[in-house]
N, C-alpha and C positions, 0 to 999 in steps of 0.2 A: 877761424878756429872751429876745427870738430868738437862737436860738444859729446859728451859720451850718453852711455842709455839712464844711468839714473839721472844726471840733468834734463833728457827728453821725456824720463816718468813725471820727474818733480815740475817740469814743464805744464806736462798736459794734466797732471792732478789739479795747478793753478788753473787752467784753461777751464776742467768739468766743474770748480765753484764757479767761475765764471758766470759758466752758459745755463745752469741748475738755475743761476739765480737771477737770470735773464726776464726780463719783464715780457718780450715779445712773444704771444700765441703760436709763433710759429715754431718755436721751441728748437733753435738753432742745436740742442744739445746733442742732436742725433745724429747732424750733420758731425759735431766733432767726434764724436763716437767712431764713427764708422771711416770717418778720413783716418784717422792713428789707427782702428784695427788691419783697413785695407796695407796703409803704409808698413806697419809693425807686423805683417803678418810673416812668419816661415814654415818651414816643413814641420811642425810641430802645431802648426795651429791648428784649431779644427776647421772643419769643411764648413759646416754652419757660420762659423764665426767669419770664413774668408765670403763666405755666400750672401750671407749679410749684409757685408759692408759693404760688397761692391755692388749688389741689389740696390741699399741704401741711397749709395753715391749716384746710381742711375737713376732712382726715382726723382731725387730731388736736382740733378744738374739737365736731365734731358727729358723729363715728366714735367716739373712744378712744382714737386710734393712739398708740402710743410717737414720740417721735421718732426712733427708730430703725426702726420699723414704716413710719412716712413714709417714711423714705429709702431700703428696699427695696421699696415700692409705686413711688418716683420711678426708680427703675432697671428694674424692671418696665416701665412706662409708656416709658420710652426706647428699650425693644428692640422698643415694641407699635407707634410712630406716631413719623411725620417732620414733619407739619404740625399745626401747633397753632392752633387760633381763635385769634383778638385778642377782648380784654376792653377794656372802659370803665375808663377810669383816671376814678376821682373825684375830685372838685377835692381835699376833704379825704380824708386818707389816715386818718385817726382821731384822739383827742385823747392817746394815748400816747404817744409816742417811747424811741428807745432811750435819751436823755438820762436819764428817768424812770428806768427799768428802772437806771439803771447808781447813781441816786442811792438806790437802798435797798439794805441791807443784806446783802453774802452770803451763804447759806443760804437758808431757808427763805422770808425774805422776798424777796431777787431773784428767785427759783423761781417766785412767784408772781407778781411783777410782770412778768415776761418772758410767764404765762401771760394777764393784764393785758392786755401788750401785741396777742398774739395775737388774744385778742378784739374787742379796739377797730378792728386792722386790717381784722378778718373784717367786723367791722357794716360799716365803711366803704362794702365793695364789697361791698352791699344785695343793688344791683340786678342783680350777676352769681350769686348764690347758689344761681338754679335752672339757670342754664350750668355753675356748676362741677358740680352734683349730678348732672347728666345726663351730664358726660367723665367724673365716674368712673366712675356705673353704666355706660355703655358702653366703659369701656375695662379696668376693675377689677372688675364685675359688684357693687360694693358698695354 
């Protein structure tokens, strides 16, 4: 069953108490952040916002970053640059959603399906992977 967009909002609102109130350092919440922005994103989003998340998604699935590490590299990048490229939005945005992530288990097992999800969005946007690569090394040196 297709679930429509306000069960995917009220979805991933349950998700951000979730990960807010997450005890791990590593502060998973960034990851969810930026998996639904990358996923949710259209012609109407903004450049920063799609720049972000897939920035985001790169640090943390092909760098190591914390998600807290992500989100001082994204404040970094904010005081560095005011124009952000546009990215191809893929038809499909990947086959996880945050429906998924919210239907496993607390702990250990959402942890990973939130990490799941991350993946799936990242494959999606294939064909941007050597654009994102190339705004961090020139904007993060990483």
């Amino acid at each position: 069953m297709t679930q429509s967009p306000s069960d995917n909002r009220e979805a991933y609102h349950e998700l951000l108490y979730y990960t807010l109130a997450h005890p791990d350092p590593k502060f998973i919440h960034q990851y969810a952040v930026d998996a639904y922005a990358a996923q949710h994103a259209d012609e109407k989003s903004k450049r920063i916002g799609v720049a972000f998340a897939l920035i985001g998604l790169y640090l943390a699935l092909k760098k190591g970053y914390s998600g807290r590490e992500v989100q001082l590299a994204h404040m970094e990048l904010g005081k560095k640059r005011k124009m952000w490229p546009a990215f191809d939005l893929p038809k499909s945005r990947g086959t996880v959603t945050v429906a998924d992530v919210m239907s496993a288990a607390p702990g250990a097992e959402r942890d990973a399906a939130i990490r799941n999800w991350c993946a799936s969005v990242w494959k999606a946007y294939g064909d941007s992977h050597d654009q994102v690569a190339a705004l961090v090394r020139g904007e993060l040196g990483v």
